[in-house]
ROROBA-622537 format. One line per field, with one value per residue (C-alpha): residue number from 1; residue in three letters; x, y, z. Coordinates in steps of 0.5 Angstrom, whole numbers, plus 500, padded with zeros to 3 digits. Example, Ala and Ser with C-alpha at 12.3 -4.5 7.8 and 13.67 -1.06 7.14 Angstrom:
BEGIN
i = [1,2]
aa = [ALA,SER]
u = [525,527]
v = [491,498]
w = [516,514]
//
This chain:
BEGIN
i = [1,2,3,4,5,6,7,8,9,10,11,12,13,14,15,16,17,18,19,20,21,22,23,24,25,26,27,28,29,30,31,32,33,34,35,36,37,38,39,40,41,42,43,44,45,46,47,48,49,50,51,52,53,54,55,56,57,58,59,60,61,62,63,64,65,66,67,68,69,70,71,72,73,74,75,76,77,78,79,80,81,82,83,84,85,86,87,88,89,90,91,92,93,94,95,96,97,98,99,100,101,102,103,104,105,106,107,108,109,110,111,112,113,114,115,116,117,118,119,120,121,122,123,124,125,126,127,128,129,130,131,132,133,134,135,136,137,138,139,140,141,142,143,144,145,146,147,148,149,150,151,152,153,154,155,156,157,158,159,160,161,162,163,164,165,166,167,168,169,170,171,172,173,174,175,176,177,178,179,180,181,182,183,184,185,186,187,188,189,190,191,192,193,194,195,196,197,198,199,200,201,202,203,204,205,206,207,208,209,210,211,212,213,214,215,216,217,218,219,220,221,222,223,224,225,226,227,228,229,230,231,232,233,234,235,236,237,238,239,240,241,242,243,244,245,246,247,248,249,250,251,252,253,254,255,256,257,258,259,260,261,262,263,264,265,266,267,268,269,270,271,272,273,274,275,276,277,278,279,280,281,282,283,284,285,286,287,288,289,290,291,292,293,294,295,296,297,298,299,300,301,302,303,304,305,306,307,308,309,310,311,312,313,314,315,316,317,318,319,320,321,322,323,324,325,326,327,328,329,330,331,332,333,334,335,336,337,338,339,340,341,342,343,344,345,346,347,348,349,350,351,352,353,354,355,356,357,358,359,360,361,362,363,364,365,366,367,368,369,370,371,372,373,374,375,376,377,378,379,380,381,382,383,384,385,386,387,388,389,390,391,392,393,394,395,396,397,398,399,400,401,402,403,404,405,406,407,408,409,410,411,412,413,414,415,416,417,418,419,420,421,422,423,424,425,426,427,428,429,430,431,432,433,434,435,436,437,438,439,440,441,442,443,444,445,446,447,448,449,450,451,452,453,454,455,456,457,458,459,460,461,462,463,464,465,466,467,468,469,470,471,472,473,474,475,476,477,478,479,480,481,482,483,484,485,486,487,488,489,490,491,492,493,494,495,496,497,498,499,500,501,502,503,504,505,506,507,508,509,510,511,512,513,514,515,516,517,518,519,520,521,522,523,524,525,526,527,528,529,530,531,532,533,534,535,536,537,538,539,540,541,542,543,544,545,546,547,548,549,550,551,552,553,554,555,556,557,558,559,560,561,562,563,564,565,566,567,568,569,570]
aa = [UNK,UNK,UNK,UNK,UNK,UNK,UNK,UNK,UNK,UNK,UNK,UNK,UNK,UNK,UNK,UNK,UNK,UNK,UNK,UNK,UNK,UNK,UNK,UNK,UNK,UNK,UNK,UNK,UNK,UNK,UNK,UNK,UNK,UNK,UNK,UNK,UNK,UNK,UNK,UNK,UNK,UNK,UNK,UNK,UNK,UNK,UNK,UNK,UNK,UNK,UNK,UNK,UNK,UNK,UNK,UNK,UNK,UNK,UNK,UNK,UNK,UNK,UNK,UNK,UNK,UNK,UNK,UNK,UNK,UNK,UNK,UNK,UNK,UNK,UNK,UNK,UNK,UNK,UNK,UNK,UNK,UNK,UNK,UNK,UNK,UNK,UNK,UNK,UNK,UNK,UNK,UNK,UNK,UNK,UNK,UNK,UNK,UNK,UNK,UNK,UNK,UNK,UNK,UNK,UNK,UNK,UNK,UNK,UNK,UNK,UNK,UNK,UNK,UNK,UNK,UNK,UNK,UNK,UNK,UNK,UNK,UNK,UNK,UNK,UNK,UNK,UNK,UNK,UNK,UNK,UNK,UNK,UNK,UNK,UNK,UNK,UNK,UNK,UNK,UNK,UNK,UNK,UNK,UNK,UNK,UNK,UNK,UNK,UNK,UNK,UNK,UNK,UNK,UNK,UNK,UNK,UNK,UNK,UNK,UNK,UNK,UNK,UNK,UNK,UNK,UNK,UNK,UNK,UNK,UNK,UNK,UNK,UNK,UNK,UNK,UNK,UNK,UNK,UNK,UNK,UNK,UNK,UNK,UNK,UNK,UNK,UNK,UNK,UNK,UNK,UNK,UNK,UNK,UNK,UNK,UNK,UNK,UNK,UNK,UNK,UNK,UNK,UNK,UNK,UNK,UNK,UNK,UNK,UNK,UNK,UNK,UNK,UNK,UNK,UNK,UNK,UNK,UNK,UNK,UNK,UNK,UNK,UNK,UNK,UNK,UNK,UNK,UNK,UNK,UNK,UNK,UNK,UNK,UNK,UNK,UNK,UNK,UNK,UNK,UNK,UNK,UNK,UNK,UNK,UNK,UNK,UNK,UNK,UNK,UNK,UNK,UNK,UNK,UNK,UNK,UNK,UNK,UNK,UNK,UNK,UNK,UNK,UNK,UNK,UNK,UNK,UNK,UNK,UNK,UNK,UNK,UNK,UNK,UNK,UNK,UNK,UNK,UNK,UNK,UNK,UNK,UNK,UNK,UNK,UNK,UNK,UNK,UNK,UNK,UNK,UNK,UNK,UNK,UNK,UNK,UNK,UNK,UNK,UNK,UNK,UNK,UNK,UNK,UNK,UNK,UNK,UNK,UNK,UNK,UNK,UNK,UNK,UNK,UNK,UNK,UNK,UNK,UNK,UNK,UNK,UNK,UNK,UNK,UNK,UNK,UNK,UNK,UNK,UNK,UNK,UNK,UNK,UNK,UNK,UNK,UNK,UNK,UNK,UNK,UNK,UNK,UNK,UNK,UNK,UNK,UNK,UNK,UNK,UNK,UNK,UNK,UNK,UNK,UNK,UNK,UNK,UNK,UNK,UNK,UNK,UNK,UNK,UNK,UNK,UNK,UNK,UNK,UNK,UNK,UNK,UNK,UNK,UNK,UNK,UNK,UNK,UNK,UNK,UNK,UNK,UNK,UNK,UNK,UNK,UNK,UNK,UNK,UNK,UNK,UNK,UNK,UNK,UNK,UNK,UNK,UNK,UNK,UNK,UNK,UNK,UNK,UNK,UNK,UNK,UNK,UNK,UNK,UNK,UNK,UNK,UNK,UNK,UNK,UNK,UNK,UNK,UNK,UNK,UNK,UNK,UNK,UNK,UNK,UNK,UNK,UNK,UNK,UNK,UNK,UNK,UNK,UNK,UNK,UNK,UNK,UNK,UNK,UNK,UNK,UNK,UNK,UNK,UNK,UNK,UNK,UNK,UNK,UNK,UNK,UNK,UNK,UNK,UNK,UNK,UNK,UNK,UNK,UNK,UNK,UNK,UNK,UNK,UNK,UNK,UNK,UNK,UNK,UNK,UNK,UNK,UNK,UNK,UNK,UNK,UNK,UNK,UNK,UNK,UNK,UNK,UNK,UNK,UNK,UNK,UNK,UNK,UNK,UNK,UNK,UNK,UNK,UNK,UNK,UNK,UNK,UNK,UNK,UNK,UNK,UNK,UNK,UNK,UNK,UNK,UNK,UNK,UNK,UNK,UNK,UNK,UNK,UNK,UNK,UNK,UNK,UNK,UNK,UNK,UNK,UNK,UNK,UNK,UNK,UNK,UNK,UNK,UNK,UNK,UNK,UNK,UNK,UNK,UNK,UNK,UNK,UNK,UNK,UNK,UNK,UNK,UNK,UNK,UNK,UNK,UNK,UNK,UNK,UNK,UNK,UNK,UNK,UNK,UNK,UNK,UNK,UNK,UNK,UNK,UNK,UNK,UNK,UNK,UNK,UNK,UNK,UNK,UNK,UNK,UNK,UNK]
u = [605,612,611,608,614,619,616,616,623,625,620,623,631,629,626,633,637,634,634,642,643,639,644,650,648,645,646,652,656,652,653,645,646,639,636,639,637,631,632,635,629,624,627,628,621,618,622,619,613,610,609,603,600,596,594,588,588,582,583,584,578,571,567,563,566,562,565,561,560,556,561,561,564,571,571,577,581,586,592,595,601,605,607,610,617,614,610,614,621,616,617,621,626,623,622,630,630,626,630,637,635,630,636,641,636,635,642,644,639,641,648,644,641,648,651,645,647,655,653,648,653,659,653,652,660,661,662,656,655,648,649,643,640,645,650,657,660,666,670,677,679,684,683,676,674,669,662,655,648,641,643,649,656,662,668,675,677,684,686,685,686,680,681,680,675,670,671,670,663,661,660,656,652,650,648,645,642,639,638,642,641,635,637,643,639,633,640,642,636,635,642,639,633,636,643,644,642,649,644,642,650,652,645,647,654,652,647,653,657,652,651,658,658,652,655,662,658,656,663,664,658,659,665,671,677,676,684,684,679,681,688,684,680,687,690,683,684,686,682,675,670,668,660,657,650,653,655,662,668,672,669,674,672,676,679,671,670,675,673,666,667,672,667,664,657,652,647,640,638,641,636,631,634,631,625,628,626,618,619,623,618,611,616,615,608,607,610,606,599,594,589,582,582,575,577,576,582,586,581,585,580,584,580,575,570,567,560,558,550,549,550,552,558,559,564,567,570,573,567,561,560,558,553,551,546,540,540,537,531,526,519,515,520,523,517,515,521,521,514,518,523,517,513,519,524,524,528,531,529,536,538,533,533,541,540,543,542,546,548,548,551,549,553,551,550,544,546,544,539,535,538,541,548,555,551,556,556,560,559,555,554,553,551,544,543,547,544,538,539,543,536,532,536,536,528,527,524,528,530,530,537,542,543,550,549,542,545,543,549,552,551,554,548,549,543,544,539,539,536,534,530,525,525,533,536,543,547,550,545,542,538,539,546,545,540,537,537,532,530,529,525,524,518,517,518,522,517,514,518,514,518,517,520,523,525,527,519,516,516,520,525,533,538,542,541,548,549,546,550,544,537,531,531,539,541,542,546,542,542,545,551,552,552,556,561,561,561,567,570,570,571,577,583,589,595,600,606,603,603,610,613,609,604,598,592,587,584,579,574,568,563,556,549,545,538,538,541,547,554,558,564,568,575,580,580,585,590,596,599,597,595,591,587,586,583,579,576,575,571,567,566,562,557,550,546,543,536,536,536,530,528,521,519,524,530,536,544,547,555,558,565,568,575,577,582,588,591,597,595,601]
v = [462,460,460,468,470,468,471,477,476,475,480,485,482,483,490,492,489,493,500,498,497,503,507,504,504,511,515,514,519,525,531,530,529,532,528,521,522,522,516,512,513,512,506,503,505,502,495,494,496,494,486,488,492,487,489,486,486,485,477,477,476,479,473,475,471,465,459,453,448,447,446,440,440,437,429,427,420,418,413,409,410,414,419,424,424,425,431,435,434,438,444,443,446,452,453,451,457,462,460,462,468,469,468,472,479,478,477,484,487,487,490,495,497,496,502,506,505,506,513,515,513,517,523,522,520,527,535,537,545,547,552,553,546,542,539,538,533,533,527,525,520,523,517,518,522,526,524,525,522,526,532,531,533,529,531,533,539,539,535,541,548,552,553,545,545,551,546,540,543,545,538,535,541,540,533,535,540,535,530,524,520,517,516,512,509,506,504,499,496,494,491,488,485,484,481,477,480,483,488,491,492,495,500,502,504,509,512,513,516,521,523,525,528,532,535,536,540,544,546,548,552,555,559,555,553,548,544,546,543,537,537,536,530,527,529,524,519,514,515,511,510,503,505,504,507,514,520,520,526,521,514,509,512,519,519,519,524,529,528,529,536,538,535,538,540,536,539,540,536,530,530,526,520,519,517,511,509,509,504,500,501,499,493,490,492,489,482,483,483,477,476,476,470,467,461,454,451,456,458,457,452,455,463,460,459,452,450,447,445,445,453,456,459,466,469,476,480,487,490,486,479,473,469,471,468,471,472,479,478,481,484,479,474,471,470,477,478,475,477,484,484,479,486,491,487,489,485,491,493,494,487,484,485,484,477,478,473,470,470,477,476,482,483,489,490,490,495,494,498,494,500,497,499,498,495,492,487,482,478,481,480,487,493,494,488,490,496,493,488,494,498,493,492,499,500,495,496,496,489,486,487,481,480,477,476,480,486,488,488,489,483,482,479,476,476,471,474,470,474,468,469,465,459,460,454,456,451,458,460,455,457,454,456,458,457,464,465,469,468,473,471,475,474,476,482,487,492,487,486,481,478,471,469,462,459,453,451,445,439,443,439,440,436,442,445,446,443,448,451,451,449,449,443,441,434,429,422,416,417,424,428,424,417,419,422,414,411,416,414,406,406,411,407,411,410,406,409,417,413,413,418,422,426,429,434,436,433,437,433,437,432,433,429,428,429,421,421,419,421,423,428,427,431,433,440,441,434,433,427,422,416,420,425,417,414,419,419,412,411,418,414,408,412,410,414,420,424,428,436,440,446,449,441,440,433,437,436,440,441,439,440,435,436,430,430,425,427,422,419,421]
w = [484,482,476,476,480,475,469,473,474,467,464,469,466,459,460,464,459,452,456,457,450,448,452,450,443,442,448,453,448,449,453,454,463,465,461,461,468,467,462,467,473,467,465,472,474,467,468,474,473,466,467,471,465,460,454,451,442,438,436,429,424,425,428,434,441,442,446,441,447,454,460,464,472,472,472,476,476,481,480,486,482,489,485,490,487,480,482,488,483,478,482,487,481,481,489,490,485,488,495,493,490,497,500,497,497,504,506,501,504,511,508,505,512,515,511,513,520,519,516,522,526,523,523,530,532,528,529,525,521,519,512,508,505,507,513,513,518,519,520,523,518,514,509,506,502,502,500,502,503,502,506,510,506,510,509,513,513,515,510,504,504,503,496,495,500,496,491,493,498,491,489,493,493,487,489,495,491,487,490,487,492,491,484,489,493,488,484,490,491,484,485,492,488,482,484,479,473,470,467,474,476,470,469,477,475,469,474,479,474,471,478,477,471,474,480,476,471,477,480,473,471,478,476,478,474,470,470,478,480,476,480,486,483,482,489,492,487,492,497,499,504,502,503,496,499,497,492,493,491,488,484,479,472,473,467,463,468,466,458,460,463,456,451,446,448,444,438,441,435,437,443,439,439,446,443,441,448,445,441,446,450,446,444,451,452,446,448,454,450,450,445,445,442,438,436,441,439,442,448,454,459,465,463,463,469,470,470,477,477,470,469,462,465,463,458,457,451,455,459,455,456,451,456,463,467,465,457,454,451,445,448,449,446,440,437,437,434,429,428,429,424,419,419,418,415,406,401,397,390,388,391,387,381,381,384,390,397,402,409,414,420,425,431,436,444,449,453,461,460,454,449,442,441,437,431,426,419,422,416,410,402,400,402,400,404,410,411,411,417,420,419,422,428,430,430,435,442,448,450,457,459,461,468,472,479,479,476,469,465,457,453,446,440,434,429,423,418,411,404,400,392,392,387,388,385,390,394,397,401,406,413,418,420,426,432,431,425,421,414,408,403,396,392,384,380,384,385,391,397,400,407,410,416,416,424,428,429,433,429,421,419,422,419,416,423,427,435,439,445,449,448,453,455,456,454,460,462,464,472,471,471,477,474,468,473,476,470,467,473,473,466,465,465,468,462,465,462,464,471,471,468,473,468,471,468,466,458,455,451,447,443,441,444,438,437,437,444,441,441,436,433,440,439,444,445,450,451,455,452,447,451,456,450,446,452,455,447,448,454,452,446,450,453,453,449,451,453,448,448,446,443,442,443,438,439,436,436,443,443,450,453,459,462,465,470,471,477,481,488,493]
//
């Protein structure tokens, strides 16, 4: 949580300091104020809000999201290491950080209510006049200048005469008019926020200043005298309420004032270079994207939901899932589909006379309501072949549709279909790739488009076959889960030296069960550091053989992941 706090803060810091940037760069000299008001407000409300906005990019590749393994419940392994100083130092840091920054919006924002109090209170300590929208209190300080706030128009009549007091009325009109405070008022509390980023004070002060410039360009659009009533924004140049939380008559930057209101009008045309902020914009987006990933190297345990009670877990890829709870099935299972696709599939003519064969790899979606849908060529070989696979795939029936939580949901399906000339000599086609793969067999001269269906049956021969991810009768510990659990437990040794230098977490380790009960290919796909990733290979290399998993009364080789949980006792 603190960590996420803090991303937000940087996140927002950053955005604040391009929109600075781009403003200073391109836009500050322009005579455009309408519209870097709108720039400015537009910037602040993005800042603020684009960290929360997470857009999802296509991993790169065409490879379907498959999670290659079956997930483990946690083991946790405890030392009796004390590592209460190791562990709270590791955020306390950043809990000390957050305090202070706490600390010092609170105590702004208190004097932030303050000056809303000062000015209710100077409201109600006033003789008030109601005109039109807005309305003048009349204050007794001969040594504040006018200002106003919202509605309310403060100023000391006594002090100018009326020519002066037409004026000066005429601008905080315009403020009041165009409601300038709210622009003053969320420029405060981005200060109050943000008190620490110079980026938020400095946006604060251009957002005044364009206020400025606004109502300036209003007394003069009104018909008043240029060079008069700069006089008289020179005659109030020394005085001031000490209020930030207002649209005051006189502020520090008087000399751009002036050359604001006698610069030259900027060409239309020169208003484009506010699409800059488009790509600013898009940049931010951008590095606030995450990758749907496909590879397991860089597949993040902590988005995935653990398996508790030997469950696959499920997986999603943007609103279809991977894998759910109850699988979509074929009409009468896989062997009427592979039936299904034996009878209609056919090996093209063209294909065959050329020679050509391989692997095509069809990947399309089982619609909550058992319609096929979003078929495409993951992985083809030529078009006479894809379009084949393509075609058969979009003649099957409705499907069972794949449920999560009970309820029928879209589920992703890869078909691996092989196209193989018979009496082929090729080392480039081999079937048994993929657990459901289909096999299309081409026999003699072209004009014959006999089709065989090779599968996974009980007793066929599957040492090129690759690890399943789940099989109908799933690999077991001696004992249990529980028992590996124990045995983990009591073999696992905590590294004395991750022990004191306070490292904890979560080790990630995938291996395979072999049709032999044995294991083996044990890798660490997710590590924290080298002695605890080496041990937790150790002690999962040492386990007693396995009861094998099974498909169709077939012993075959299943992929297994087992996070493995370091975890200092305090």
């Amino acid at each position: 949580m603190n960590h996420t706090i803090l991303i937000y803060l940087v996140k927002v810091s950053v955005a604040l300091a391009l929109f600075y940037g781009l403003y200073i760069l391109c836009l500050k000299r322009d005579t455009f104020l309408k519209l870097r008001r709108i720039y400015f407000l537009s910037a602040l409300f993005f800042s603020l809000l684009f960290p929360a906005v997470t857009i999802e990019l296509s991993a790169s590749g065409n490879t379907p999201v498959q999670i290659p393994t079956y997930w483990l419940s946690d083991i946790e392994v405890g030392s009796a290491v004390n590592a209460e100083a190791s562990a709270e130092a590791a955020v306390s840091m950043w809990v000390i950080v957050l305090i202070i920054l706490a600390a010092v919006s609170f105590f702004r924002a208190i004097k932030f209510f303050v000056q809303v109090f000062s000015l209710v209170k100077l409201r109600v300590a006033n003789e008030t006049e109601k005109l039109s929208t807005y309305r003048i209190i009349k204050m007794k300080d001969r040594r504040t200048s006018p200002f106003s706030f919202f509605n309310w128009i403060f100023i000391n009549s006594d002090v100018h005469n009326p020519v002066e007091l037409a004026e000066i009325i005429a601008h905080e009109q315009v403020h009041v008019n165009q409601y300038h405070s709210i622009d003053v008022v969320l420029s405060e509390i981005l200060c109050i926020c943000f008190w620490w980023n110079p980026f938020a004070w400095l946006l604060k002060k251009e957002i005044k200043l364009n206020l400025e410039y606004l109502a300036d360009k209003g007394v003069l659009e009104s018909g008043f005298d240029s060079k008069e009533y700069q006089y008289i924004l020179l005659q109030v140049s020394n005085r001031s309420t000490g209020i930030p939380l207002i649209n005051n008559f006189n502020v520090s930057q008087l000399k751009q004032r002036i050359m604001m209101m006698n610069k030259k009008k900027s060409s239309v045309f020169t208003s484009v270079k506010y699409l800059l902020v488009v790509p600013v914009c898009a940049t931010l987006l951008l590095g606030n994207a995450v990758q749907a990933t496909t590879s397991l190297d860089k597949f993040s345990i902590d988005e995935i939901t653990e398996v508790m009670d030997g469950d696959q877990a499920p997986q999603k890829k943007g609103d279809v899932y991977v894998t759910v709870e109850q699988m979509p099935s074929f009409p009468g299972g896989l062997d009427a589909q592979q039936r299904f696709i034996a009878n209609g599939l056919k090996y093209p003519v063209e294909a065959q006379t050329k020679g050509i064969q391989g692997r095509v790899t069809i990947r399309y979606v089982v619609k909550n309501t058992g319609e096929i849908s979003d078929i495409e060529v993951i992985r083809g070989v030529d078009p006479l072949l894809d379009n084949e696979a393509i075609r058969i795939v979009k003649s099957m029936p409705k499907w069972e549709p794949g449920k999560q939580g009970g309820k029928a949901v879209d589920v992703y399906y890869t078909l691996p279909i092989v196209f193989r000339l018979a009496g082929s000599n090729s080392n480039k086609v081999k079937s048994g790739g993929e657990p459901n793969e289909i096999v299309a067999v081409g026999y003699g001269a072209p004009q014959e488009k006999k089709v065989e269906i090779a599968s996974l049956k009980e007793g066929s021969p599957n040492d090129k076959m690759m690890p399943f991810v789940t099989v109908e009768q799933m690999p077991s510990f001696p004992g249990g889960e529980s028992a590996m659990h124990e045995y983990i437990s009591n073999n696992l040794k905590y590294p004395e030296d991750a022990q004191k230098n306070g490292i904890q977490g979560r080790v990630t380790v995938r291996f395979i069960v072999k049709s032999t009960g044995e294991i083996s290919d044990v890798s660490v796909i997710r590590g924290i550091d080298p002695s605890m990733d080496k041990e937790a290979i150790r002690t999962v290399n040492s386990m007693p053989k396995w009861t094998p998993g099974k498909q169709n009364g077939q012993v075959v080789d299943v992929y297994f992941t087992l996070p493995i949980v370091y975890k200092l006792k305090k």
